[in-house]
Backbone as ProteinMPNN parsed JSONL, in Angstrom:
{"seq_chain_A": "XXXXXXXXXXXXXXXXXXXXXXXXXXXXXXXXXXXXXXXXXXXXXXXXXXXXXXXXXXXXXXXXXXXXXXXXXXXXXXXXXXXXXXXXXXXXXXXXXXXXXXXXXXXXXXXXXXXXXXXXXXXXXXXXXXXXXXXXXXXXXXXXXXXXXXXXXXXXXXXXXXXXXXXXXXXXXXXXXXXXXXXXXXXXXXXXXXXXXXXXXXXX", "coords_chain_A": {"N_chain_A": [[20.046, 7.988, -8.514], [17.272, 8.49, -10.628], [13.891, 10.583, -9.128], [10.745, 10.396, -9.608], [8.015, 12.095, -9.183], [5.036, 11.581, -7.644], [1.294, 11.889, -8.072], [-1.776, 11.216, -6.151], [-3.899, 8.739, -7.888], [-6.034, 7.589, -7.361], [-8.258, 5.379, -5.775], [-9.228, 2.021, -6.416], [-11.529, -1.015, -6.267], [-11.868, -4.318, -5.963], [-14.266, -5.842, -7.249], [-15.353, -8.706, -7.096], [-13.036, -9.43, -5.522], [-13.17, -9.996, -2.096], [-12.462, -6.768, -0.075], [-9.943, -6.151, -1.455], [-7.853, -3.556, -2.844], [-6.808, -1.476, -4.888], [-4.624, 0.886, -4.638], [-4.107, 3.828, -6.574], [-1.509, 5.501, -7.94], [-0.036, 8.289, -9.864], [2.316, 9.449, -12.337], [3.587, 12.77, -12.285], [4.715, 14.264, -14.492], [4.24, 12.51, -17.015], [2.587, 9.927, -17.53], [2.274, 7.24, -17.065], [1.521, 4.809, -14.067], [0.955, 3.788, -10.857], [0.077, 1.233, -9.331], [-0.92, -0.093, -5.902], [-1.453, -2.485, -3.707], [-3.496, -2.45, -0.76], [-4.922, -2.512, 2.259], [-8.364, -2.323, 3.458], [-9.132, -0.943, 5.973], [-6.453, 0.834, 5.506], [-7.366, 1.897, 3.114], [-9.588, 3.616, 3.493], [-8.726, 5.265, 5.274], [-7.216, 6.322, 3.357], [-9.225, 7.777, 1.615], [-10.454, 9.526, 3.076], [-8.764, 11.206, 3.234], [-8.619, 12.469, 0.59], [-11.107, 13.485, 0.079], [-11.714, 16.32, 1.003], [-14.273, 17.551, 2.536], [-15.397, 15.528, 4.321], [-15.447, 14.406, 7.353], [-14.003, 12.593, 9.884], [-15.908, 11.821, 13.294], [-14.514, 11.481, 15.333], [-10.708, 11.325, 15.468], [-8.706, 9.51, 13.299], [-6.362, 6.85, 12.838], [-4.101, 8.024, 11.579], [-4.759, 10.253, 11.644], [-4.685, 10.815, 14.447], [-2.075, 10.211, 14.618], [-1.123, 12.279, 13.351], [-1.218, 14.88, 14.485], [-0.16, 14.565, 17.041], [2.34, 14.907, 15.904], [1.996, 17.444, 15.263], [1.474, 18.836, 17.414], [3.96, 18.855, 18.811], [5.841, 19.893, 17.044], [6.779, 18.614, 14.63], [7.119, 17.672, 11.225], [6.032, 16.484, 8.505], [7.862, 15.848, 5.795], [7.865, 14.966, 2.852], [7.542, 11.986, 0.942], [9.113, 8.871, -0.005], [9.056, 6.228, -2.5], [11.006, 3.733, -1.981], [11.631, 1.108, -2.386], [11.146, -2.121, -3.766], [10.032, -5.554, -3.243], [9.826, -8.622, -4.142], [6.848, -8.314, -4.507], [6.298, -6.615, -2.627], [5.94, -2.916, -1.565], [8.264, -0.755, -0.22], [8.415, 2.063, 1.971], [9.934, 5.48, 2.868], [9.614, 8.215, 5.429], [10.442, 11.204, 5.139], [11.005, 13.462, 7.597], [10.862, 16.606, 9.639], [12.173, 17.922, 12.314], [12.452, 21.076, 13.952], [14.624, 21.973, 12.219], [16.451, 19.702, 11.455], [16.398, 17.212, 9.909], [14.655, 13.643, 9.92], [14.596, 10.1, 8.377], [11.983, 8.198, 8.463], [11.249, 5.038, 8.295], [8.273, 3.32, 6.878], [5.42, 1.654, 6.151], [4.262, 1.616, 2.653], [1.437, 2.205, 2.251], [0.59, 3.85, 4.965], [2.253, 5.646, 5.04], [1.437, 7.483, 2.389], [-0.708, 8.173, 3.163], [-0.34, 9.636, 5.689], [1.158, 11.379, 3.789], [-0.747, 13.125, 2.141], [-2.01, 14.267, 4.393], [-0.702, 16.327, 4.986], [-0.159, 17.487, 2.963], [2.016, 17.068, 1.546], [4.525, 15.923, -1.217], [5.141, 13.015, -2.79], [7.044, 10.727, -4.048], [8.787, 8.405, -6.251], [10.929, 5.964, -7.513], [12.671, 5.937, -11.309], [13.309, 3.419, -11.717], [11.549, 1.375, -9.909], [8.988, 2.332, -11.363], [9.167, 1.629, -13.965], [9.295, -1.235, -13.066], [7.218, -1.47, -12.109], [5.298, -0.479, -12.966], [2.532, 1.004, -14.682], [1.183, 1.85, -18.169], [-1.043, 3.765, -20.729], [-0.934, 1.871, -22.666], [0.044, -0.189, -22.137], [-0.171, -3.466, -22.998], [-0.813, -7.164, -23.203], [0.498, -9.384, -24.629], [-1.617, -9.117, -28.108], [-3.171, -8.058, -27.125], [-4.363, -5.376, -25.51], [-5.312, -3.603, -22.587], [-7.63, -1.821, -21.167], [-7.156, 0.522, -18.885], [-9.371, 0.796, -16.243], [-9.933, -2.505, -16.438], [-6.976, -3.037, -16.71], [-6.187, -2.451, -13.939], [-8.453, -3.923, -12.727], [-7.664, -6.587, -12.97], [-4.911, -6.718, -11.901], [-5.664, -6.184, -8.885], [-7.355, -8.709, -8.587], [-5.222, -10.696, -9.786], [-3.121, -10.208, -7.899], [-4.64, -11.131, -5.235], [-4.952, -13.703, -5.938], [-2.692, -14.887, -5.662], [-1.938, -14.485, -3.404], [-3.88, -16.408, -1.952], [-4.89, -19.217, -0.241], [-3.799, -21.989, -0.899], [-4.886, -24.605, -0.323], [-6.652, -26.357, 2.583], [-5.87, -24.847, 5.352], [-5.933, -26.587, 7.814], [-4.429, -28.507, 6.661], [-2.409, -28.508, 6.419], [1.183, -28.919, 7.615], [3.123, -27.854, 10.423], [5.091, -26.464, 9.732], [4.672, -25.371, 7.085], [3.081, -23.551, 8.115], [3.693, -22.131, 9.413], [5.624, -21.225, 7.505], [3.711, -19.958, 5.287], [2.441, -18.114, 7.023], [4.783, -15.845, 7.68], [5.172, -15.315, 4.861], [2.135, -14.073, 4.361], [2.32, -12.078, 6.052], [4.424, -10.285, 5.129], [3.395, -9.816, 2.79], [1.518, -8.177, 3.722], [-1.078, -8.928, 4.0], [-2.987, -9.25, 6.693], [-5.319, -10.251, 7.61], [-5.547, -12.712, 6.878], [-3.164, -13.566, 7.783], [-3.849, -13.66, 10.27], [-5.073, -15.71, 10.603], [-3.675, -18.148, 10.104], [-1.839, -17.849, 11.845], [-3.917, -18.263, 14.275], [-4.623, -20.953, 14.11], [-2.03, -21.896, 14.183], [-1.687, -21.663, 16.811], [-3.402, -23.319, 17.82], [-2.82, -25.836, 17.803], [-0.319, -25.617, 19.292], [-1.236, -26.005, 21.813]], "CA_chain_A": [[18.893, 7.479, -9.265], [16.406, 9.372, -10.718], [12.931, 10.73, -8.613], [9.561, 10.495, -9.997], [6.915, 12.529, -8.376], [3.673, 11.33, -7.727], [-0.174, 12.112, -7.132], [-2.95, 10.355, -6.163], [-5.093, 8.838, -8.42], [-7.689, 7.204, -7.085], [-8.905, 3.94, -5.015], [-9.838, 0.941, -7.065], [-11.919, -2.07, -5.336], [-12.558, -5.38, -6.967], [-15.708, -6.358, -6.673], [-14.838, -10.018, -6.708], [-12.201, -10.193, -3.861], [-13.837, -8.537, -0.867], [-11.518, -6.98, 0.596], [-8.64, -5.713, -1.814], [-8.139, -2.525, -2.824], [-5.609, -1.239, -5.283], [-4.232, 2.643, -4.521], [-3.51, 4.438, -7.977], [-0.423, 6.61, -8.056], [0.132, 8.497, -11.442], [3.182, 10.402, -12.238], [3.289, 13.96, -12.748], [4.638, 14.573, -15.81], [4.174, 11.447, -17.638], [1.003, 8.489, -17.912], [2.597, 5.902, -16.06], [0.681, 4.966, -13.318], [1.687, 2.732, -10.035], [-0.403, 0.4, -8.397], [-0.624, -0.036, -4.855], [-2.377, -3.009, -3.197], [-3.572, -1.948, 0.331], [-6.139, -3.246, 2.996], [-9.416, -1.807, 3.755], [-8.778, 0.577, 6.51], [-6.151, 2.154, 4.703], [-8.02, 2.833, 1.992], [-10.876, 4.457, 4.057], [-8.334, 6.603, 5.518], [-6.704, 7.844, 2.275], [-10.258, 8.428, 1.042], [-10.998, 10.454, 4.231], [-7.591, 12.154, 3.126], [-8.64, 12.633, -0.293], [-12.475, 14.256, 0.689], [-11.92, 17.299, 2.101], [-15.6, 17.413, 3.001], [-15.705, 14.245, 4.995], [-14.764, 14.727, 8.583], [-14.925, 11.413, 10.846], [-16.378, 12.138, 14.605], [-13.208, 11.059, 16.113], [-10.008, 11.547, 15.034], [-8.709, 8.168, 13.188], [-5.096, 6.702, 13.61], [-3.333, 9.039, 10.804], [-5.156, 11.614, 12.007], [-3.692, 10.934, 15.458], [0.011, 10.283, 14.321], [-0.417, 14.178, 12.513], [-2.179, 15.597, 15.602], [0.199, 14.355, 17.794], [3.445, 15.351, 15.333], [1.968, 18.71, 15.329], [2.129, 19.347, 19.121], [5.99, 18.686, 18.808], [6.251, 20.987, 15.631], [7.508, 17.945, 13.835], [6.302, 17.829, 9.95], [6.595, 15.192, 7.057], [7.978, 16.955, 3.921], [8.073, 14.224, 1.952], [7.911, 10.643, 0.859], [9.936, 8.448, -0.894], [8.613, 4.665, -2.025], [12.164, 3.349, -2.667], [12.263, -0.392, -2.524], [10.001, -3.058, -4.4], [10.7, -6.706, -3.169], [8.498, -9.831, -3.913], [5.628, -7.123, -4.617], [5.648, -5.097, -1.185], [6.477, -1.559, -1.253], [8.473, 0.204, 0.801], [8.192, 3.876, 1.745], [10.437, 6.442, 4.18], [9.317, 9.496, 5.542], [11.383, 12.679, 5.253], [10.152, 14.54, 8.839], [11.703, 17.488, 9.891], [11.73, 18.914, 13.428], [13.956, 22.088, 14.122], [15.539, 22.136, 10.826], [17.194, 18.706, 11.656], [15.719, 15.37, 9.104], [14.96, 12.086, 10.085], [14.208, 9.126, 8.073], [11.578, 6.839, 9.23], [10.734, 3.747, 7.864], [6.639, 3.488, 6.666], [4.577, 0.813, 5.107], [3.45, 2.805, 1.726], [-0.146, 2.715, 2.383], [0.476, 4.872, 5.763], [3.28, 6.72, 4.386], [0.635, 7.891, 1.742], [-1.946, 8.496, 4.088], [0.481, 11.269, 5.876], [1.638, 12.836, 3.269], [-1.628, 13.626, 1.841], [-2.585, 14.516, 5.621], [0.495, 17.115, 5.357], [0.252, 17.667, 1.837], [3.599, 16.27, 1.457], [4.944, 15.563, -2.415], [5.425, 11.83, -2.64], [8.123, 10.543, -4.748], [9.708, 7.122, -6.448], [12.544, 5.87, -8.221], [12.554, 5.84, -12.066], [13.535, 2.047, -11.849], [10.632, 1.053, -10.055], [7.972, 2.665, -11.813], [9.305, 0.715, -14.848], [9.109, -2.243, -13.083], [6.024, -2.28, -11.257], [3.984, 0.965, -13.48], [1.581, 0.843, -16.07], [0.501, 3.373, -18.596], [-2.54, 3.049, -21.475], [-0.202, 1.656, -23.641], [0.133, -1.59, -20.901], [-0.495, -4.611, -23.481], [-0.679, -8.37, -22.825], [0.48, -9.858, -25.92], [-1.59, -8.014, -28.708], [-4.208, -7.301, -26.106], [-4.531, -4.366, -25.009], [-6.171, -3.716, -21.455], [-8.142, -0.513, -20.538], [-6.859, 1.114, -17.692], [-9.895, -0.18, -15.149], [-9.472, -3.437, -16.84], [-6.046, -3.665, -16.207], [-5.923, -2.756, -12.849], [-9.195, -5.5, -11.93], [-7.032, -7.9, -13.319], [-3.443, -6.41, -11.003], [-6.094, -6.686, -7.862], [-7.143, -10.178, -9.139], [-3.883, -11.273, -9.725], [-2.618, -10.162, -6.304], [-5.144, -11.858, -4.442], [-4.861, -15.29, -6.537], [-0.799, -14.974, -5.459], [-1.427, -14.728, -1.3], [-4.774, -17.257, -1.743], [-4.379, -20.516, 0.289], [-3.481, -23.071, -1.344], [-5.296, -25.781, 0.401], [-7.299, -25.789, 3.445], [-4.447, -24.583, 6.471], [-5.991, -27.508, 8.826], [-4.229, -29.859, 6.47], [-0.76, -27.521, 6.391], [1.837, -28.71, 8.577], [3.271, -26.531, 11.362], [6.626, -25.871, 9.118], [4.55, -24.977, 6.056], [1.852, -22.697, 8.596], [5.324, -20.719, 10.19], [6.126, -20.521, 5.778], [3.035, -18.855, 4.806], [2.487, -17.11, 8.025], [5.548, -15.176, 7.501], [4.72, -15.05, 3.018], [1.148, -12.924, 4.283], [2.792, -10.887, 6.846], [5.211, -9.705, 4.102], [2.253, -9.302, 2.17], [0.578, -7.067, 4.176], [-2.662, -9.682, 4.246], [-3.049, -9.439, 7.94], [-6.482, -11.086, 8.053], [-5.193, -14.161, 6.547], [-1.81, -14.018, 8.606], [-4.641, -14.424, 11.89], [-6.463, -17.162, 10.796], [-2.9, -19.396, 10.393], [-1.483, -17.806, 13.17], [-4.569, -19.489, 15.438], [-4.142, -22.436, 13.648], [-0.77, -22.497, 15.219], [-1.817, -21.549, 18.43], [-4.188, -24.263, 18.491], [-1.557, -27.166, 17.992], [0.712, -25.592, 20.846], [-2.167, -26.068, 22.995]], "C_chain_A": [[17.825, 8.56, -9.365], [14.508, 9.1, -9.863], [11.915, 11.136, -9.1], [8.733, 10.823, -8.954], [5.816, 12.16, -9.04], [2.788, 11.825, -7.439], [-0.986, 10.75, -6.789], [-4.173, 10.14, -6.709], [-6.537, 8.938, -7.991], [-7.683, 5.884, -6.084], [-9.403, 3.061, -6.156], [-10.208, -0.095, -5.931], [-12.222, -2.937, -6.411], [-14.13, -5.775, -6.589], [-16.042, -7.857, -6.822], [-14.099, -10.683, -5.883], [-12.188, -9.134, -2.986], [-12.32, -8.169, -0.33], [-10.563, -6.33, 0.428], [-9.148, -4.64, -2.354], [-5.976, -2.117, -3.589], [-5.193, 0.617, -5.435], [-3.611, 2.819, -6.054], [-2.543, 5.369, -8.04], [-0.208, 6.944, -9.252], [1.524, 9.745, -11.127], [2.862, 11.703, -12.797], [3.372, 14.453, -13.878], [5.445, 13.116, -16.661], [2.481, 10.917, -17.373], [1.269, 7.311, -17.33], [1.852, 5.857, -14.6], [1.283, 3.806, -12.364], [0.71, 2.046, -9.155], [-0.426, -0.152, -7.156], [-1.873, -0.833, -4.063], [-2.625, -2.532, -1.507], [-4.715, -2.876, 1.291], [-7.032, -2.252, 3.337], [-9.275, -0.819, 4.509], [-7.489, 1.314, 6.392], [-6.435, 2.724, 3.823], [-9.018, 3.746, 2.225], [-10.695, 5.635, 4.293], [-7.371, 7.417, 4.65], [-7.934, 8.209, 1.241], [-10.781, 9.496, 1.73], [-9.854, 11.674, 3.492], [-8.275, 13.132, 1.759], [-10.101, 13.44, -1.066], [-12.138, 14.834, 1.191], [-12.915, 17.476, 2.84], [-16.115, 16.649, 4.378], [-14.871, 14.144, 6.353], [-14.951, 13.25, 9.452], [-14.836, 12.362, 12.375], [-15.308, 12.138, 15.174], [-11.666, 10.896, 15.035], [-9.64, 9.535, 14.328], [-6.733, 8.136, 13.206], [-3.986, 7.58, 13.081], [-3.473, 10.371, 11.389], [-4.544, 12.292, 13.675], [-2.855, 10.97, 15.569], [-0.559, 12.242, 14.019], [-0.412, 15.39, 13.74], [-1.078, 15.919, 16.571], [1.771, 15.007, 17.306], [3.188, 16.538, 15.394], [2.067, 19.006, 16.604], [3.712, 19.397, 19.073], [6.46, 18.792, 18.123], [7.277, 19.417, 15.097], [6.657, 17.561, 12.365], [7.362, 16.54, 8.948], [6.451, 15.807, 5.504], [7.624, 16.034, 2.766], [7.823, 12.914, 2.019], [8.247, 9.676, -0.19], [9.562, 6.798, -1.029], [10.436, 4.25, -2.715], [13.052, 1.944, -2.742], [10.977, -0.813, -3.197], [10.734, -4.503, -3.984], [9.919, -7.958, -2.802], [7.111, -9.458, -3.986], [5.068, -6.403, -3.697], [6.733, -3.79, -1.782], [7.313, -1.07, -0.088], [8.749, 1.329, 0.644], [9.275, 4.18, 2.83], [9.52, 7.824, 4.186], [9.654, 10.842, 5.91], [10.818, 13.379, 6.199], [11.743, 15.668, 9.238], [11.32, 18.006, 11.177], [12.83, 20.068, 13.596], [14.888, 22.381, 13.556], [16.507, 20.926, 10.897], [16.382, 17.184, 10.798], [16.01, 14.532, 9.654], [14.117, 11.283, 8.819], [13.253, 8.126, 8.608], [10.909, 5.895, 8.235], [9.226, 3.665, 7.956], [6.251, 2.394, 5.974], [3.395, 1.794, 4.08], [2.773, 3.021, 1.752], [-0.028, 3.679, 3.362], [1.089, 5.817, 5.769], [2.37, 7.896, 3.311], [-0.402, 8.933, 2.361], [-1.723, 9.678, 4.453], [0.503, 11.965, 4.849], [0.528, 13.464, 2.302], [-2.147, 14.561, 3.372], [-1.619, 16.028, 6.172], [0.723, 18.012, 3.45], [1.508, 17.644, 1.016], [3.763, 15.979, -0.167], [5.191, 13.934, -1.889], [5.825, 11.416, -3.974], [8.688, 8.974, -5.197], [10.932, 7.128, -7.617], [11.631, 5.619, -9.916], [12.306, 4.242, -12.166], [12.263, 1.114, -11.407], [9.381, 1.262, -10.92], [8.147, 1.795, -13.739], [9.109, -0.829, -14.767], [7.646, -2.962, -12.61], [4.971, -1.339, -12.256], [3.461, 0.605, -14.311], [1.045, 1.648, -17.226], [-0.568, 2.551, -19.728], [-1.996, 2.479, -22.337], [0.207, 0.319, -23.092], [-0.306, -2.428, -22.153], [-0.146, -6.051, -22.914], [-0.528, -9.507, -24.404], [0.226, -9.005, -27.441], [-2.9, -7.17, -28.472], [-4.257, -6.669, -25.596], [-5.391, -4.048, -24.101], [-6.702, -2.103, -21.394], [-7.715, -0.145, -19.145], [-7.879, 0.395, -16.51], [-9.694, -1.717, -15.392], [-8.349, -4.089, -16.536], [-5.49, -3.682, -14.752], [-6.929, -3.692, -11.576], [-7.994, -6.904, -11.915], [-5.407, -7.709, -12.464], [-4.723, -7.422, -9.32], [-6.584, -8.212, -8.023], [-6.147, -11.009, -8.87], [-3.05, -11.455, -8.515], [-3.297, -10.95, -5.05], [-5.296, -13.284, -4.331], [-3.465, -15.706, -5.576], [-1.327, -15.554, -3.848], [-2.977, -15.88, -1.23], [-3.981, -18.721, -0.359], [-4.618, -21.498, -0.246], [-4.694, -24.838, -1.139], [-5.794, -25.335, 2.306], [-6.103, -26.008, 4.669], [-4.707, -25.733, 7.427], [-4.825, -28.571, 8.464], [-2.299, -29.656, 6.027], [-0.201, -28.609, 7.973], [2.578, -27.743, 9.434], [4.723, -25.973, 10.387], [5.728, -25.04, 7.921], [3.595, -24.117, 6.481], [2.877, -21.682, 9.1], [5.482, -20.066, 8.27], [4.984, -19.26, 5.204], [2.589, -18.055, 5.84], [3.145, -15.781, 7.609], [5.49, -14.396, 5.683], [3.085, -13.522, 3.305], [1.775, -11.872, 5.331], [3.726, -10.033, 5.731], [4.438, -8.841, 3.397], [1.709, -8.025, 2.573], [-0.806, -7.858, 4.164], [-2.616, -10.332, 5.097], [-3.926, -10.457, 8.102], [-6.642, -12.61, 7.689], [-3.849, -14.627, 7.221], [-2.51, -14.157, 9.691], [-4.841, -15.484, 11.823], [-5.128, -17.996, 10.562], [-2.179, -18.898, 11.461], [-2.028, -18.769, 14.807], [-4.476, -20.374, 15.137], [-3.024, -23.006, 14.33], [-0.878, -22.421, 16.715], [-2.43, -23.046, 18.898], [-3.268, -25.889, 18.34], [-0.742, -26.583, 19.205], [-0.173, -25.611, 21.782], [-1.76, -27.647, 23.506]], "O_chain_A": [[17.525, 9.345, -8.466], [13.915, 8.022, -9.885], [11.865, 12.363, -9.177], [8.619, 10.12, -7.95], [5.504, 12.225, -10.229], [2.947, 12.48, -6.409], [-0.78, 9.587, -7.134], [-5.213, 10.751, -6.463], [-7.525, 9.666, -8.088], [-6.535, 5.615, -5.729], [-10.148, 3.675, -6.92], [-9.549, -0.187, -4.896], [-12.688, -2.596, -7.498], [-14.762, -5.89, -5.539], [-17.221, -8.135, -6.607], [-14.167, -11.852, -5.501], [-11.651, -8.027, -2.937], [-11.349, -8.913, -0.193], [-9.989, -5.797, 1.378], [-10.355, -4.439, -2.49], [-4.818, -2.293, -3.211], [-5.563, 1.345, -6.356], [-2.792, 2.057, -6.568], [-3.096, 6.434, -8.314], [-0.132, 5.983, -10.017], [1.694, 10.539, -10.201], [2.001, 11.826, -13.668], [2.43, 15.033, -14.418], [6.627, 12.817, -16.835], [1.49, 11.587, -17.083], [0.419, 6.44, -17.145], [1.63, 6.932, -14.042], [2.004, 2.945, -12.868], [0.655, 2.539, -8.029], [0.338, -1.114, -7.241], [-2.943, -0.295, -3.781], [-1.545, -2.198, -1.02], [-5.234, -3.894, 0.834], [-6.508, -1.159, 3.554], [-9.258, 0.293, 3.983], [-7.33, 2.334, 7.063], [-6.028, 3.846, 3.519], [-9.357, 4.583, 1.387], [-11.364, 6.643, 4.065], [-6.872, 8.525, 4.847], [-7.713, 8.829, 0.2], [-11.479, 10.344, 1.174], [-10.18, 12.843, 3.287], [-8.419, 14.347, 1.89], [-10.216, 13.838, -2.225], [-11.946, 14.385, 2.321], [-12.617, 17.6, 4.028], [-16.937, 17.032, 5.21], [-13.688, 13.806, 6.334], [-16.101, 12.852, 9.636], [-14.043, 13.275, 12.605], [-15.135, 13.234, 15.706], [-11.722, 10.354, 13.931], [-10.202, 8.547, 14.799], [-5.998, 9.081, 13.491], [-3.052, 7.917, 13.809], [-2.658, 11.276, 11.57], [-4.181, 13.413, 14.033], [-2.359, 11.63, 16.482], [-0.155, 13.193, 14.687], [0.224, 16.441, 13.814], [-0.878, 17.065, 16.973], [2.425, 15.573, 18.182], [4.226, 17.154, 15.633], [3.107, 19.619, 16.843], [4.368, 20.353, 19.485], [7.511, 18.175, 17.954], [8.489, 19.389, 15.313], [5.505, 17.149, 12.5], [8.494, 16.076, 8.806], [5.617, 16.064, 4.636], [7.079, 16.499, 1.765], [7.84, 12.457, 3.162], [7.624, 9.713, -1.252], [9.672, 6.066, -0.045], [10.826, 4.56, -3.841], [14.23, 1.661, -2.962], [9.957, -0.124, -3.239], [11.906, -4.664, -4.325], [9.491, -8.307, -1.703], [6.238, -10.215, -3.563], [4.0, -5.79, -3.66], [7.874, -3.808, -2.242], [6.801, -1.065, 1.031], [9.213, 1.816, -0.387], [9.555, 3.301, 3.645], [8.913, 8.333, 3.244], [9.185, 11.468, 6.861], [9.94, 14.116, 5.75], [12.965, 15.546, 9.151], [10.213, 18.535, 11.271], [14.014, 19.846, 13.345], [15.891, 22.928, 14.012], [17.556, 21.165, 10.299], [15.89, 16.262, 11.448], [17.157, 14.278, 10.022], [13.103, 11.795, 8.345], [13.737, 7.177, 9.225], [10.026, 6.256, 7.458], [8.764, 3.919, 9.068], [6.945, 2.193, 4.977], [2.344, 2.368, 4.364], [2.606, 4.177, 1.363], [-0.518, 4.725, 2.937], [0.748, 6.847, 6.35], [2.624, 9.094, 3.439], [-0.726, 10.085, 2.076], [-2.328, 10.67, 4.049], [-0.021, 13.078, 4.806], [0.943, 14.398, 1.615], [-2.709, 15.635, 3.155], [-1.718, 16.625, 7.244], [1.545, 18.828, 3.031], [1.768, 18.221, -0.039], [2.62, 15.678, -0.509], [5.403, 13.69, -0.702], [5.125, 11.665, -4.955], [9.06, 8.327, -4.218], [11.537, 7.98, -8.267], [10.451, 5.275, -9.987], [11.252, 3.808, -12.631], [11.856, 0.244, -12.177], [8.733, 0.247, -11.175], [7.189, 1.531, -14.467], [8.874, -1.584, -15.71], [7.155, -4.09, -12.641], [3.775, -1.625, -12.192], [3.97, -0.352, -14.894], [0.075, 2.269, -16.79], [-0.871, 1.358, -19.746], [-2.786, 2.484, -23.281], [0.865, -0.321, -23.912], [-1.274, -1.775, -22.543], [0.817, -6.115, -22.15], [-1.399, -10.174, -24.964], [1.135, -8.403, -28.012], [-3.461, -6.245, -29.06], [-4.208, -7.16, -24.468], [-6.536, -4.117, -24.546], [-5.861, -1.241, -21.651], [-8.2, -0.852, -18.262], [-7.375, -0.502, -15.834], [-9.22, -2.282, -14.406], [-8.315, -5.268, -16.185], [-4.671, -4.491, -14.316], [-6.683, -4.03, -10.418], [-7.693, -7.786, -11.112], [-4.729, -8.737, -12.467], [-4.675, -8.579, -8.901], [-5.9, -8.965, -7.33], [-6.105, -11.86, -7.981], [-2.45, -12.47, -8.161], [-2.658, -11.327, -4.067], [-5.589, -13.973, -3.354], [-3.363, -16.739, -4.914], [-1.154, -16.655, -3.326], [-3.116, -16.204, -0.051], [-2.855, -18.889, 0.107], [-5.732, -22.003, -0.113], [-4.982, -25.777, -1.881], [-5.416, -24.394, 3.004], [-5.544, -27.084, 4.881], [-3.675, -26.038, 8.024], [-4.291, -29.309, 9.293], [-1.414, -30.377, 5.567], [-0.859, -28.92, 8.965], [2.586, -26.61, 8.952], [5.194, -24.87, 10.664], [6.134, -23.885, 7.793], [2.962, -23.638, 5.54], [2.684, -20.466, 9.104], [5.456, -18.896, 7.888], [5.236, -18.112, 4.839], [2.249, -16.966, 5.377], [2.493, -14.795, 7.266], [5.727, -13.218, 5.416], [2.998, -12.449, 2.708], [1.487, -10.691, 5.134], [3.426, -8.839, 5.708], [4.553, -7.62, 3.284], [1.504, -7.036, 1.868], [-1.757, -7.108, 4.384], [-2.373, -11.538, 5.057], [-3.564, -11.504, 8.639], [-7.492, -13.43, 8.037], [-3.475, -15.8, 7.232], [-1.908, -14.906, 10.461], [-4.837, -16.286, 12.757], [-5.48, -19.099, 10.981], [-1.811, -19.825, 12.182], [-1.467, -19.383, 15.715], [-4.106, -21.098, 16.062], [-2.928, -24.104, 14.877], [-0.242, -23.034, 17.573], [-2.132, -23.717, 19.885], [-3.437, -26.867, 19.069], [-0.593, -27.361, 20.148], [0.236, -25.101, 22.825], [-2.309, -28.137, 24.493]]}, "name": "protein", "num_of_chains": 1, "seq": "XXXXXXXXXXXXXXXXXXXXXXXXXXXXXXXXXXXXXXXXXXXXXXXXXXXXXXXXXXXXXXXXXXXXXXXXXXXXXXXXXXXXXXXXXXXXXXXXXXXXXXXXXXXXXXXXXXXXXXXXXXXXXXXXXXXXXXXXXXXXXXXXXXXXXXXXXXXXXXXXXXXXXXXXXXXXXXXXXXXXXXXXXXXXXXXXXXXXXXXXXXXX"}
């Protein structure tokens, strides 16, 4: 299958759902562009990545994975997002120690994070970027969206999807284990806590 290399656009935030945060990937040679919902402190730390300027006081957790890979000459050449399933990403990360590759398994936002932190190329499949990409040419009928436009309305859209339904007190414990497991998928931790205690507080 064919490999589309990427950069990094940019950060988008909605300014209607605190909170989300859609990463911009654009291909290199093309206009297609890939969308990448994320949570707050990974977006902080691929803005830290993405500021050379901007040093934090203390190292932060990327900054400690690289820190710590560099003591033990191990480097991340690459990364590859090469699954899409139910709208999560998944990434690997091509590391090399001693002229020997491993594969490791990454959630794309921290996969990102590195390989900006390594200056790493980061890479996807043709197939996704058709299925999930966008370019200015993106229409909705014979509506045509503007690029910020259409990606308020991706972060929008993504946050409508993992919403709750109804207030979780009034969830039973089968349907609080269902979407438990639906935001963990997600990647929308801070809503996989709050029914997590929910369940805690019935096994009490």
């Amino acid at each position: 299958m064919k490999l589309i290399q990427l950069n990094v656009k940019g950060i988008s935030f909605s300014e209607t759902q605190t909170g989300a945060y859609a990463l911009i990937l654009s291909e290199i040679k093309g206009d297609r562009k890939l969308p990448i919902i994320i949570g707050g402190f990974e977006a902080q730390s691929i803005a830290i990545a993405l500021e050379h300027e901007v040093k934090p006081s203390r190292p932060l957790t990327h900054d400690l994975f690289k820190n710590f890979a560099d003591r033990f000459s191990i480097y991340v050449k690459q990364v590859i997002i090469h699954k899409l399933v139910d709208g999560v990403f998944f990434a690997s990360l091509i590391c090399e120690r001693d002229k020997i590759e491993e594969i490791i398994d990454s959630r794309t936002s921290d996969a990102i994070a590195l390989a900006l932190r390594y200056d790493a190329p980061i890479f996807t499949y043709d197939s996704i970027l058709k299925k999930a990409g966008f370019s200015s040419s993106t229409a909705t009928g014979v509506k045509k969206f503007s690029e910020d436009n259409w990606i308020q309305n991706f972060v929008a859209e993504q946050n409508r999807l993992s919403e709750m339904e109804e207030d979780i007190k009034k969830l039973s414990i089968a349907k609080l284990k269902k979407l438990l497991q639906t935001l963990v998928a997600q990647e929308n931790y801070e809503k996989a806590a709050r029914v997590r205690d929910e369940l805690s507080k019935r096994s009490e």
